[in-house]
C-alpha positions in Angstrom: -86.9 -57.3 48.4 -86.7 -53.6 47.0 -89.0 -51.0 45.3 -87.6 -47.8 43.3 -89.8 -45.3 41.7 -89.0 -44.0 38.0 -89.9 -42.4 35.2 -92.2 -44.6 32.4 -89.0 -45.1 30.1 -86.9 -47.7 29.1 -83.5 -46.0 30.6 -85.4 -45.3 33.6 -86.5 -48.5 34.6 -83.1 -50.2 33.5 -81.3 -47.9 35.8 -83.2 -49.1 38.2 -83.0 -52.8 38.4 -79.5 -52.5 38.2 -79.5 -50.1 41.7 -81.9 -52.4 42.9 -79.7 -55.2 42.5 -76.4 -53.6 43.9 -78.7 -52.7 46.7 -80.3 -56.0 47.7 -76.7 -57.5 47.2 -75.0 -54.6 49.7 -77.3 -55.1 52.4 -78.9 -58.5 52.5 -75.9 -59.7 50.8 -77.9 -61.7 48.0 -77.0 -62.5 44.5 -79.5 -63.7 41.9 -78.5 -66.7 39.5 -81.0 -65.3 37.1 -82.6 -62.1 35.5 -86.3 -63.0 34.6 -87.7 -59.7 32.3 -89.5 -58.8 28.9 -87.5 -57.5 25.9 -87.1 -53.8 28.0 -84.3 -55.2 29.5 -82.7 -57.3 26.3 -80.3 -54.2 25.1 -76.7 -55.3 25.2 -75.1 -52.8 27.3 -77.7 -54.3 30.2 -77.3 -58.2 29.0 -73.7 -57.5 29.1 -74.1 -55.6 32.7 -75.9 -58.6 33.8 -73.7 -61.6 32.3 -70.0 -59.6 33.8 -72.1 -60.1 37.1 -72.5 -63.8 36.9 -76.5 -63.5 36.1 -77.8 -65.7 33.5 -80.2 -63.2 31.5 -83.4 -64.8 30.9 -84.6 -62.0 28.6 -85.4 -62.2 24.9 -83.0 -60.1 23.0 -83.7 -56.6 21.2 -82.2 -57.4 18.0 -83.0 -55.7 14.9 -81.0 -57.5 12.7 -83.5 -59.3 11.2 -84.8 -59.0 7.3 -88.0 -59.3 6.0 -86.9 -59.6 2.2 -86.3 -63.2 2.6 -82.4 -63.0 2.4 -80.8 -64.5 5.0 -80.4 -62.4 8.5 -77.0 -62.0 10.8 -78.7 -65.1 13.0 -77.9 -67.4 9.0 -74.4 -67.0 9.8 -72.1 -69.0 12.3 -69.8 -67.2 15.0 -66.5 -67.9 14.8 -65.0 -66.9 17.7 -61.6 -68.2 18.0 -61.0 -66.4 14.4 -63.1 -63.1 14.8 -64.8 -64.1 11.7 -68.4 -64.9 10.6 -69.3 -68.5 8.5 -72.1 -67.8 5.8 -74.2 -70.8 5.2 -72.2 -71.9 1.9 -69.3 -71.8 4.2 -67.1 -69.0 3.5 -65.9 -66.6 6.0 -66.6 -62.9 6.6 -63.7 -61.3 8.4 -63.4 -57.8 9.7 -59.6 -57.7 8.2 -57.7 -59.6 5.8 -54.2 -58.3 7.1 -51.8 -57.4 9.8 -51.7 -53.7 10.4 -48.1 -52.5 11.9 -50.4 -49.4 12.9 -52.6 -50.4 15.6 -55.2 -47.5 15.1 -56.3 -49.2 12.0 -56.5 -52.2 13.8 -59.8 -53.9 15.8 -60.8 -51.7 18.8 -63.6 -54.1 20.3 -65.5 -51.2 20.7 -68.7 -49.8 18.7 -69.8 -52.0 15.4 -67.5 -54.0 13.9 -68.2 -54.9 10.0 -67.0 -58.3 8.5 -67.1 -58.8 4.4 -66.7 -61.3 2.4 -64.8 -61.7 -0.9 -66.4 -60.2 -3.8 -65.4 -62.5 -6.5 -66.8 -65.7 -4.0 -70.0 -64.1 -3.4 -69.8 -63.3 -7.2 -69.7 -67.2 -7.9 -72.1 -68.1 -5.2 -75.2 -70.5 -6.0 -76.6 -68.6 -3.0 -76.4 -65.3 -3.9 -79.7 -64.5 -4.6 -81.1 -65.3 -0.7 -77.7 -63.8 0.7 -76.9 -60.6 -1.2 -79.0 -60.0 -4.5 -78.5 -55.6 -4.4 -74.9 -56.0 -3.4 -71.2 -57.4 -5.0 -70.4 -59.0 -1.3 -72.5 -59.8 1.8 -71.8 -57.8 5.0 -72.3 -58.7 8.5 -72.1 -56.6 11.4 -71.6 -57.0 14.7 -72.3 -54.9 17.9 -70.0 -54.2 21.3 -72.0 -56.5 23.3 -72.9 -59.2 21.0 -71.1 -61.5 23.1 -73.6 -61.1 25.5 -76.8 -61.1 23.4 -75.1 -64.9 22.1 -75.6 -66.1 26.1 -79.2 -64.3 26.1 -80.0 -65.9 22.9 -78.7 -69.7 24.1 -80.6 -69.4 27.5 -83.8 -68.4 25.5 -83.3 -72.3 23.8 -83.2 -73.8 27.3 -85.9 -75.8 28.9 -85.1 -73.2 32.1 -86.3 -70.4 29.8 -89.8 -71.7 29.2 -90.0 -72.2 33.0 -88.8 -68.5 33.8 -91.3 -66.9 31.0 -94.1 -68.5 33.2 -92.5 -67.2 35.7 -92.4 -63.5 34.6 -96.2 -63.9 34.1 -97.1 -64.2 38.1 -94.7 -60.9 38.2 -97.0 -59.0 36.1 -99.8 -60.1 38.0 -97.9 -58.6 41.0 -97.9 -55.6 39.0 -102.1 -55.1 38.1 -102.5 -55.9 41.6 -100.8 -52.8 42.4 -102.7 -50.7 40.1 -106.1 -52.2 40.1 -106.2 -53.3 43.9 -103.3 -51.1 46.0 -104.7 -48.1 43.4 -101.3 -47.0 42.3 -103.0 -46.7 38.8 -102.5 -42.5 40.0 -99.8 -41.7 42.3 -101.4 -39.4 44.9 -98.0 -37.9 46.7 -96.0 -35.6 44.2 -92.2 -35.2 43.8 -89.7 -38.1 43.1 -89.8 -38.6 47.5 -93.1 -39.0 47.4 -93.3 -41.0 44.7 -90.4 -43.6 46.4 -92.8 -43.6 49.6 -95.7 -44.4 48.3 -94.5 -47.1 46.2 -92.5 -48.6 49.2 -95.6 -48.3 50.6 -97.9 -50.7 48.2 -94.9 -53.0 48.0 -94.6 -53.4 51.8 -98.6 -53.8 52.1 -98.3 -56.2 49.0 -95.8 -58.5 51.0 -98.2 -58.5 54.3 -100.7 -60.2 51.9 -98.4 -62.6 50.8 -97.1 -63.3 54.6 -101.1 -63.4 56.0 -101.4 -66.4 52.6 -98.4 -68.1 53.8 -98.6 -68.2 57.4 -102.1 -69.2 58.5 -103.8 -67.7 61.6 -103.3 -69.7 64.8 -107.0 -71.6 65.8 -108.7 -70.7 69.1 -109.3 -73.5 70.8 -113.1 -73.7 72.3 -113.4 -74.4 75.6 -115.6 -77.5 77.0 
């Protein structure tokens, strides 16, 4: 549907997928139900891009979050999103403030990393201490702008649609080494970012000929008696 040439980085080839998108919606006037990519794409400013727009993100996430001591990781603890708090696996709540503020610059902003703590004396008293918190008086938690989003990436990936879509995104990469080992785009011959855009639009439109020659078969000649 749409080819755009970029630079071999992450930002790069995000930016791009999100033109290409606003592209192939302005003119053919098309809107995807789904985003099928690897973990490039699973940062949360795009899942969030993608999830405002009414795309379901099958991506897997980009979360470094995760522990390898063995204590137990952000993904241990329950979302509570009705009371902006976090539920530890004993059951007691991490919250990011434990008052009213009558100034609201000391308040929540919903932007940047938000922290949520427990109590000191419960983690204190905790059976669980040592797999929660064992360097520390109180467990902390924290949580990211667009961790809403990453929650909707995360829930998709336990879907029975997700195992279908990373199938999926293995024919695309195939798409991909056929460009570079067959089409030769393995070294871009025209130089500039122009050139670049035209000879890539160039294997893509040569790539969907194939495909149309596969799909529609050749009409047979009839021999005459």
């Amino acid at each position: 549907m749409d080819v755009e040439a970029t630079r071999s980085i992450r930002q790069a080839e995000v930016g791009s997928t999100k033109t290409m998108l606003d592209r192939v919606r302005a003119k053919f006037d098309l809107h995807p139900e789904r985003l099928i990519a690897d973990t490039a794409y699973g940062s949360g400013p795009m899942l969030d891009w993608l999830v405002k727009r009414k795309i379901a993100p099958h991506i897997p996430v980009i979360d470094k979050a995760g522990r390898t001591d063995g204590t137990w990781s952000r993904a241990d603890f329950e979302w509570d999103a009705e009371n902006n708090q976090y539920i530890c696996p004993e059951g007691e709540a991490l919250k990011q403030f434990r008052r009213n503020y009558s100034d609201p610059n000391r308040g929540p902003t919903g932007k940047g990393v938000a922290k949520y703590q427990a109590l000191k004396h419960t983690c204190l008293a905790c059976p669980s201490k040592a797999k929660c918190c064992p360097k520390a008086d109180a467990r902390k938690v924290t949580r990211e702008e667009h961790e809403d989003a990453r929650d909707v990436a995360r829930a998709i990936r336990k879907t029975r649609q997700y195992k279908i879509s990373a199938k999926l995104r293995k024919k695309v990469e195939m798409l991909f080494a056929h460009l570079k080992r067959i089409l030769g785009l393995g070294r871009l011959r025209l130089r500039g970012p122009c050139g670049e855009n035209d000879e890539f639009l160039l294997a893509a439109t040569a790539q969907n000929l194939r495909k149309l020659a596969k799909i529609f078969a050749a009409p047979q000649q009839t021999r005459k008696a």
